[in-house]
N, CA, C and O of each residue as an XYZ file, in Angstrom:
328
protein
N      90.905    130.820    148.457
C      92.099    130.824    147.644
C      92.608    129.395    147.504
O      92.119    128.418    148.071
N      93.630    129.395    146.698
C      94.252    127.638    145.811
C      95.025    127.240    147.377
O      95.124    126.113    147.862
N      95.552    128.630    148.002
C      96.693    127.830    149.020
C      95.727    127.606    150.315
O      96.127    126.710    151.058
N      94.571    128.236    150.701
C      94.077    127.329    151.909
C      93.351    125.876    151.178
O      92.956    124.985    151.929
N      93.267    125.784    150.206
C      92.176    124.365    149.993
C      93.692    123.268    149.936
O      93.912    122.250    150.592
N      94.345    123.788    149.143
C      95.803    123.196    149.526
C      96.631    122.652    150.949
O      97.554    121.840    151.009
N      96.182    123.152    151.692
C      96.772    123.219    152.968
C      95.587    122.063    153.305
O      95.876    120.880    153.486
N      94.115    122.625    153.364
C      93.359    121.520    153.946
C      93.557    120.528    153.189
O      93.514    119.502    153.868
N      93.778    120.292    151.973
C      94.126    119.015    151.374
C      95.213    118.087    152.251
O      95.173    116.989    152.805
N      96.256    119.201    152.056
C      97.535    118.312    153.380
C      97.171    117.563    154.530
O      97.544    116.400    154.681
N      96.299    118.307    155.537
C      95.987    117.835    156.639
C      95.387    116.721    156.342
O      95.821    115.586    156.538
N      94.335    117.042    155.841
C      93.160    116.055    155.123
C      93.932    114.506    155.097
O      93.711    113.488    155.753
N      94.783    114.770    154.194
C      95.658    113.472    153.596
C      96.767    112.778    154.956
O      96.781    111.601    155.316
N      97.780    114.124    155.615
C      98.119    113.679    156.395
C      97.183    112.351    157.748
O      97.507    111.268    158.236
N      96.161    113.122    157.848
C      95.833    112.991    158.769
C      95.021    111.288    158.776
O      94.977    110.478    159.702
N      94.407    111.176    157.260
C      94.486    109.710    156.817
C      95.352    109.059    156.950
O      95.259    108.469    158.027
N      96.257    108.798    156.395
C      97.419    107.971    156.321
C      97.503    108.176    157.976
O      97.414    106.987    158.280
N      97.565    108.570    158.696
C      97.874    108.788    160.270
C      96.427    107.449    160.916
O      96.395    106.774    161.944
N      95.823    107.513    160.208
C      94.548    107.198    161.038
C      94.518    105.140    160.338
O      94.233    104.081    160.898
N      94.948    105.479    159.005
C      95.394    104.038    158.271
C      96.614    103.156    158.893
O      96.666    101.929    158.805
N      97.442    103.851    159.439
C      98.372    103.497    160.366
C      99.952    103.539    158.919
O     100.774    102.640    158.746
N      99.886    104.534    158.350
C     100.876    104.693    157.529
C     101.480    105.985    157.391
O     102.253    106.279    156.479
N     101.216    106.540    158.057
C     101.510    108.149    158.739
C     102.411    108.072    159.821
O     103.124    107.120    160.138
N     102.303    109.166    160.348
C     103.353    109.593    161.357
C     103.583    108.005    162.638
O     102.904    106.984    162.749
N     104.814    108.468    163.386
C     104.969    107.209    164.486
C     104.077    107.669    165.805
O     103.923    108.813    166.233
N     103.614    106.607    166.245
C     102.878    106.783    167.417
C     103.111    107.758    168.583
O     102.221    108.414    169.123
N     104.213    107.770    168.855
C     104.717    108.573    169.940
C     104.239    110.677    169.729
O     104.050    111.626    170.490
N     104.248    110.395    168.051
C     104.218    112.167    167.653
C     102.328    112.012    167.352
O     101.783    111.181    166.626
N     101.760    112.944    168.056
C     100.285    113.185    168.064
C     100.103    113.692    166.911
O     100.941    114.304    166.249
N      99.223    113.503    166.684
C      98.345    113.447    164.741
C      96.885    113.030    165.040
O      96.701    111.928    165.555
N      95.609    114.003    164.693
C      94.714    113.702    165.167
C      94.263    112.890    164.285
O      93.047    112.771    164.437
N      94.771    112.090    163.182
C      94.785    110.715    162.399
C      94.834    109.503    163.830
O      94.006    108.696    164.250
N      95.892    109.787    164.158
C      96.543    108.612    165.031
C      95.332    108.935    166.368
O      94.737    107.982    166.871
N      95.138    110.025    166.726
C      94.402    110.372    167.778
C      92.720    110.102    167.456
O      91.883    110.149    168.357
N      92.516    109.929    166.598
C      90.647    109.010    166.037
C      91.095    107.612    166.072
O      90.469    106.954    166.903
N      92.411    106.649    165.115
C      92.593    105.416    165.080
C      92.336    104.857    166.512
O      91.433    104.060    166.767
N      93.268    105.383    167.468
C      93.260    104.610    169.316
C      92.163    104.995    169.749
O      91.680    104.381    170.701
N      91.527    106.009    169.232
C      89.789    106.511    170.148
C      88.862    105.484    169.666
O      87.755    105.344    170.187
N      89.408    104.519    168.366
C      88.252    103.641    168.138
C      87.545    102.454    169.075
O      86.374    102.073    169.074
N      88.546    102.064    169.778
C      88.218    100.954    170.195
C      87.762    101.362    171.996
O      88.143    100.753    172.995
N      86.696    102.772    171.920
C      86.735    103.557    173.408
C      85.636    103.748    172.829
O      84.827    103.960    173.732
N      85.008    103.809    171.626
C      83.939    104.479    171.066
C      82.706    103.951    171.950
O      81.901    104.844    172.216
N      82.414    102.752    172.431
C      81.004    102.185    173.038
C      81.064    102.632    174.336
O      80.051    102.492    175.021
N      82.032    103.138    174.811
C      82.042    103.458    176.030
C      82.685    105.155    176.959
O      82.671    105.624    178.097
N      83.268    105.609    175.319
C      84.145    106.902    176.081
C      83.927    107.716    174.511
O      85.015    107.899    173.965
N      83.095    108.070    173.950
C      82.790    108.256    172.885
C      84.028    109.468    172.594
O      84.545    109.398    171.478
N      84.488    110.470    173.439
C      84.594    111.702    173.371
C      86.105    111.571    172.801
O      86.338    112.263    171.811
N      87.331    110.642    173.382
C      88.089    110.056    172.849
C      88.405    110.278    171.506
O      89.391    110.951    171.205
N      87.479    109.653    170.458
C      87.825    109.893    168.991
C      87.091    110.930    168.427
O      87.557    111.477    167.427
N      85.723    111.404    169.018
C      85.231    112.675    168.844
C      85.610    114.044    168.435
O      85.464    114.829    167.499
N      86.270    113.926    169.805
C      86.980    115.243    169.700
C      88.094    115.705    168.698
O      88.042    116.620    167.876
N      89.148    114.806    168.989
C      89.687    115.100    167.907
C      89.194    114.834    166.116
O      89.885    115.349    165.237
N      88.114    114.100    165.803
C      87.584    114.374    165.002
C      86.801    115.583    164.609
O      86.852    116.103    163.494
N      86.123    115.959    165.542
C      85.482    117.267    165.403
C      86.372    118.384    165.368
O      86.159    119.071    164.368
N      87.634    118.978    166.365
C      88.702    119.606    165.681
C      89.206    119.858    164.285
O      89.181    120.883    163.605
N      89.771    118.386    163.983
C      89.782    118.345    162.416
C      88.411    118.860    161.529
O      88.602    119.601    160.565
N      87.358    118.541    161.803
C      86.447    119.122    160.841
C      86.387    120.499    161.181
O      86.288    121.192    160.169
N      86.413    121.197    162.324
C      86.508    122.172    162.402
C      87.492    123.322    162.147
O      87.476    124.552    162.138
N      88.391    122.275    161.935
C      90.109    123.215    161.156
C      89.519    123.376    159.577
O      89.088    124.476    159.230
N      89.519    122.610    158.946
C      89.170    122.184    157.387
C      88.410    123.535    157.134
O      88.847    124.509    156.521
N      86.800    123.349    157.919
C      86.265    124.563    157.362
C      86.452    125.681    158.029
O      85.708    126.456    157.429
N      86.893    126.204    158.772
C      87.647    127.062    159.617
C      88.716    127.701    158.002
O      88.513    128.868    157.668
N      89.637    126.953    157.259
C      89.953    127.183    156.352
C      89.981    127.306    155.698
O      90.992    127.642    155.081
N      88.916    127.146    155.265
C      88.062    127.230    153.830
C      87.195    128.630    153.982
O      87.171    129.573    153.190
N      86.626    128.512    154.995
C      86.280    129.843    155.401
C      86.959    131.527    154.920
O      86.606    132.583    154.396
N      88.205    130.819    155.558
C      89.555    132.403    155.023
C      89.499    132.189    154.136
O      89.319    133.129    153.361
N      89.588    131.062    153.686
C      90.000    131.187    151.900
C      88.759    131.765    151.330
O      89.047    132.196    150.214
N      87.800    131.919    151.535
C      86.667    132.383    151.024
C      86.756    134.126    151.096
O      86.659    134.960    150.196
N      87.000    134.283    152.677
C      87.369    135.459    152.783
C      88.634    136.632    151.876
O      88.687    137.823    151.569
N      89.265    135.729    151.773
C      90.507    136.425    151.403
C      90.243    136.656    149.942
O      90.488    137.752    149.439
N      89.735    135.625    149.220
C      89.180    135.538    147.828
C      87.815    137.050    147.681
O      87.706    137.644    146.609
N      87.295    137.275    148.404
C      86.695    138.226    148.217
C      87.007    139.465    148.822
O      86.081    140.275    148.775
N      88.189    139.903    149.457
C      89.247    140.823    149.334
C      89.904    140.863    148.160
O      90.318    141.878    147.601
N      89.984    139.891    147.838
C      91.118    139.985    146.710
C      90.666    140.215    145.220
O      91.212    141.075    144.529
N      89.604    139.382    144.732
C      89.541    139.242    143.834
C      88.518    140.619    143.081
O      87.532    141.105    143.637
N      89.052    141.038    141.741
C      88.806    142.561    141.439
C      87.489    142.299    140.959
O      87.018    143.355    140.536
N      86.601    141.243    140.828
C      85.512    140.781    139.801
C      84.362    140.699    141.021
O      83.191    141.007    140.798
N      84.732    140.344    142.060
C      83.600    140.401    143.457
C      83.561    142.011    143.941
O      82.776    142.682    144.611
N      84.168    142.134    143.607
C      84.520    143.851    144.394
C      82.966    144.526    143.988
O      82.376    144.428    142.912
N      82.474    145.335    145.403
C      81.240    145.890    144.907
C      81.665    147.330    144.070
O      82.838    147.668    144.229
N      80.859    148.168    143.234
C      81.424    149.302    142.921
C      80.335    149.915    143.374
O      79.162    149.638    143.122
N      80.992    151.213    144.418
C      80.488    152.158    145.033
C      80.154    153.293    144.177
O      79.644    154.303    144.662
């Protein structure tokens, strides 16, 4: 559906500007801000910016997912006829 690709758009964007250093303030966690400080750990603590990178990718399509789902609940043109 329009409102989960919407939503991942938000994060998506939030979470740039977080990681560009034009997003949220340091003190409030944003896994933007939480990849930017994991960078400079990367040669040695890889998991640091990892993780919360991999979260984020895993939210995105995690959401896209429902939206897929819900779109084929919903929509009268996918519907099988029994």
């Amino acid at each position: 559906m329009q409102a989960t690709i919407r939503v991942s758009y938000a994060i998506l964007v939030s979470s740039g500007l977080s990681f560009l250093g034009i997003g949220v303030a340091p003190p409030t966690p944003d896994w933007g801000l939480m990849i930017a400080e994991g960078r400079s750990f990367v040669s040695f603590a890889p998991w640091i910016a990892g993780v919360p990178g991999a979260a984020l990718a895993i939210l995105l399509i995690a959401l896209s997912v429902v939206g897929d789902g819900v779109r084929e609940q919903v929509d009268p043109k996918l519907k099988k006829e029994s």
